[in-house]
N, C-alpha and C positions, 0 to 999 in steps of 0.2 A: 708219360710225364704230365705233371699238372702244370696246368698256365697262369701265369705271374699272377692273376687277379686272382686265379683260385689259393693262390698262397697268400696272397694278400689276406684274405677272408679269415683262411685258417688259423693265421700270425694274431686278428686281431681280433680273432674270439677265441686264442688262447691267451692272450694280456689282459681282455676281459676279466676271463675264467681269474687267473692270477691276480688282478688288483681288486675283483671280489673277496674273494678269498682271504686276502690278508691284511681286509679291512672289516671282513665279517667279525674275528675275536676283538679287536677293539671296543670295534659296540657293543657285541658282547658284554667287552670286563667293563665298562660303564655303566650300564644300565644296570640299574638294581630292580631286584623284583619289590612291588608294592607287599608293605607288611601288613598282615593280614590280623585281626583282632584276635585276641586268645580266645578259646572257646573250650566251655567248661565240658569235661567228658562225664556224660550221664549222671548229673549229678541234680537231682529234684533240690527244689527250693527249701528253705528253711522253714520250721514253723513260723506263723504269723503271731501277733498278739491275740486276734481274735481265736485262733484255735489254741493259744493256749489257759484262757478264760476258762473255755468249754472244759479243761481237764475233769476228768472227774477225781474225788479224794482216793488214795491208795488205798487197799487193804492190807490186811497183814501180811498172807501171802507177797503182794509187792513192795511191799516193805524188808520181807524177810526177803527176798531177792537183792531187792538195793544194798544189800548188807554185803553178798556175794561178787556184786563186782568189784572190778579192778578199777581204782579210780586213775588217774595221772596224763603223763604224756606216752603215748604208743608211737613207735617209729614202728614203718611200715615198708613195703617195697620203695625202691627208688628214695628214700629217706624222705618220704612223705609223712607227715607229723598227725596224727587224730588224737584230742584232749576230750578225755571220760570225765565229766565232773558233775559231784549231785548239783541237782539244781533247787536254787535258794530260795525259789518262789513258791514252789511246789513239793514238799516232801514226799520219797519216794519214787520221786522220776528221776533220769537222767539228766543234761546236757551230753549229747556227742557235737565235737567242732572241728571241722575241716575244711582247712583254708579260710573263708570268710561267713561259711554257712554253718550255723548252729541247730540242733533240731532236738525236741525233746522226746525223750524217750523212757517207754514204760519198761523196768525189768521183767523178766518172766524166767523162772528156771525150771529146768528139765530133771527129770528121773537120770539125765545123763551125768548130770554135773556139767551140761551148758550153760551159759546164763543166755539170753538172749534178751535187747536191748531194740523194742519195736517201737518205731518211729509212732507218734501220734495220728500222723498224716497217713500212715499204712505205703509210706513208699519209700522208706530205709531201713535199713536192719543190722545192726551189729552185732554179731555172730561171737562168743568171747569163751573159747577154751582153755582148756590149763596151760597149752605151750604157744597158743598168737589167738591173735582176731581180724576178723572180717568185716568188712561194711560193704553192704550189698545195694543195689538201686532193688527192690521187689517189684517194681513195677517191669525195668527190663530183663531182670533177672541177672543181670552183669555186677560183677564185684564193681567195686567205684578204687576198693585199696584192697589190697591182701598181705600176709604175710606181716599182721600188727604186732608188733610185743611189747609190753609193759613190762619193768620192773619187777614184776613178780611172776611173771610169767618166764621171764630169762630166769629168774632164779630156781623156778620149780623145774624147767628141762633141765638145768645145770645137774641137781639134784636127784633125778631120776638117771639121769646118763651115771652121774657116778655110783651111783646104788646099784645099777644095772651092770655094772664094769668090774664089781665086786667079786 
C-alpha cells in the first residue's frame, strides 16, 4: 500500500499534469506567430538605367527576331501573370515584366523555331515556344514561372490538337 503522503504527491503532480495541460492550447490559440516579410523566390534584379544606356543598337537579325515574338499578357502556373512588351526606348529589344521587376531583353531565334528573349544582365531568360513559355533565373538555373501561354499560343495548341484529331 502506499502512504497517504505518497498519494498526496501523486494527486498533485497529476493536477499539475492536468491544469498544464488544459492551459497549454489556450496560449496556444492566442499567440500568433510573427509575420514574416515576403521574400522574392529567385528572382534577379531588374535592369538598371545605367545598363540600359550601354545597350548596344539591334541588328537585323534581332530585329527579325523581335518580329517573332509573342507580345501581351502570358498567364503562367499558379495564375502568375509575365507582360512580353517591345520596348519603346530601344528598338528591337524586349521589356519582360514580372510582378514589380522589369528587365530588357534581346530576342534571339533558333533553327528550332524558339525564340529566346536574354536578359541584358545575362541572368534571365525567357524561353517562348509555340504551346507556353519559360522564364528562367540563368544564374541558378531554376525556372522563376513555368507553364506561360499567350494568346497565341493557346490558339496554336487549340489548332494542332484539332488537326491532329482529324
Amino acid at each position: 500500500m502506499t502512504s497517504p503522503i505518497s498519494a498526496l504527491r501523486l494527486g498533485a503532480v497529476a493536477l499539475a499534469l492536468i491544469a498544464s495541460s488544459s492551459m497549454t492550447p489556450a496560449v496556444a490559440q492566442t499567440a500568433q506567430p510573427a509575420k514574416k516579410p515576403p521574400v522574392k523566390k529567385n528572382v534577379p534584379p531588374p535592369t538598371t538605367p545605367a545598363q540600359r544606356a550601354a545597350l548596344p543598337a539591334a541588328d537585323e537579325q534581332q530585329l527579325a527576331a523581335a518580329e517573332m515574338v509573342y507580345y501581351g499578357k502570358y498567364v503562367c502556373d499558379e495564375k502568375i501573370e509575365v507582360f512580353v512588351e517591345k520596348d519603346a526606348i530601344s528598338p528591337g529589344y524586349v521589356d519582360v515584366r514580372h510582378k514589380k521587376d522589369v528587365w530588357v531583353m534581346k530576342p534571339v531565334a533558333s533553327n528550332t523555331g524558339a525564340v529566346r528573349l536574354e536578359d541584358t544582365k545575362q541572368q534571365v531568360l525567357l524561353v517562348q515556344i509555340p504551346y507556353k513559355s519559360m522564364l528562367l533565373n540563368v544564374r541558378t538555373g531554376q525556372r522563376i514561372v513555368d507553364s506561360c501561354q499567350n494568346d497565341k499560343q493557346i490558339a496554336t495548341e487549340k489548332e494542332d490538337k484539332a488537326a491532329s484529331n482529324k
